[in-house]
C-alpha positions in Angstrom: 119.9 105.0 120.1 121.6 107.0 117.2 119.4 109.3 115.4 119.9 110.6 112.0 118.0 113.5 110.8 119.3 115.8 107.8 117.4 118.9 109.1 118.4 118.7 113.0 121.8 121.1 112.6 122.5 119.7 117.0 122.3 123.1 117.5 119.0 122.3 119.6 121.1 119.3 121.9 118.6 117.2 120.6 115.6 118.5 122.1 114.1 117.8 118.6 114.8 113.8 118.9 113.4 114.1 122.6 110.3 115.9 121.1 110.0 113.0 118.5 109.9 110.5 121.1 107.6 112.2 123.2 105.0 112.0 120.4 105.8 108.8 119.7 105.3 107.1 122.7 101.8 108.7 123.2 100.8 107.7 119.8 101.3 104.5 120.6 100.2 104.6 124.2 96.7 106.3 122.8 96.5 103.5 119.9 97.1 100.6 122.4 94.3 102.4 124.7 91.9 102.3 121.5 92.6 99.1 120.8 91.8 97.8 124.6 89.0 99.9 124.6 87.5 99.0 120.9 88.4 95.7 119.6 86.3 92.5 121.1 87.9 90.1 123.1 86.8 86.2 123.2 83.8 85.1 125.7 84.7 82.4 127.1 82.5 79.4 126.4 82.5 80.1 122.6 85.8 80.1 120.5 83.5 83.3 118.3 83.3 86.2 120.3 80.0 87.2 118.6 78.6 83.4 118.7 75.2 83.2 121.1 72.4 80.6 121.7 70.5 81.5 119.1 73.0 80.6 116.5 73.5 77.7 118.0 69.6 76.8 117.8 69.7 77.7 113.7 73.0 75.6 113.6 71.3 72.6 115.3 68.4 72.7 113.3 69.9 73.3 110.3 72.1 70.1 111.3 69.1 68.2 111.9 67.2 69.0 108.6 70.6 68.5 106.6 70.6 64.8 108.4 67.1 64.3 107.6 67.5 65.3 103.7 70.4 62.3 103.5 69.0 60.0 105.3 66.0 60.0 103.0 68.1 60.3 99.6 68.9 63.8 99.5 66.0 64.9 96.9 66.2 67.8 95.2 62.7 69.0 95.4 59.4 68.5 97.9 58.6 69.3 101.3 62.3 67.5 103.1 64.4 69.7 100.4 62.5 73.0 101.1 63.1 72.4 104.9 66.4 71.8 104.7 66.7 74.9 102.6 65.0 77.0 104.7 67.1 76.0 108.0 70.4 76.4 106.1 69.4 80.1 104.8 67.7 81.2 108.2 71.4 80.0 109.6 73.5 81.9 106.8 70.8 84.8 108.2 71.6 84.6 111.3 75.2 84.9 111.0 75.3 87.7 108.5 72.9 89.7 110.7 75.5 90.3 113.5 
């Protein structure tokens, strides 16, 4: 590997460059440690690392309710339109709160 540093004079038989290496490789050994040690991995059984069964309750019912809603018409107010509304948002809750 040829270095190129305007301040290293060679007077030092590149004990400089051997430095700079040095630090670099545990910089990067200590970032690749953080990253193991920080960043989630996937579960298996859900393609969303942070999914769980309770999401997939709100999901279901919020499936359910949206079904419901067309199969009736889809109205826009009333009792069918409220629960549907309610499911979706408790969903869009769910998600945002983890």
């Amino acid at each position: 590997m040829v270095y190129c540093y305007t301040w290293c004079t060679g007077e030092c038989n590149n004990k400089c460059v051997a430095a700079i290496d040095s630090y670099y490789q545990t910089i990067v050994q200590c970032l690749t440690f953080s990253a193991n040690s920080t960043i989630p991995v996937k579960k298996t059984g859900h393609q969303k690392y942070w999914w769980n069964d309770e999401l997939d309750a709100l999901k279901q019912s919020c499936i359910e309710a949206t079904d419901f809603w067309r199969s009736v018409g889809c109205p826009r107010s009333g009792q069918v339109n409220s629960n549907r509304l309610q499911c979706k948002y408790r969903y869009k809750l769910g998600i945002k709160m983890l």
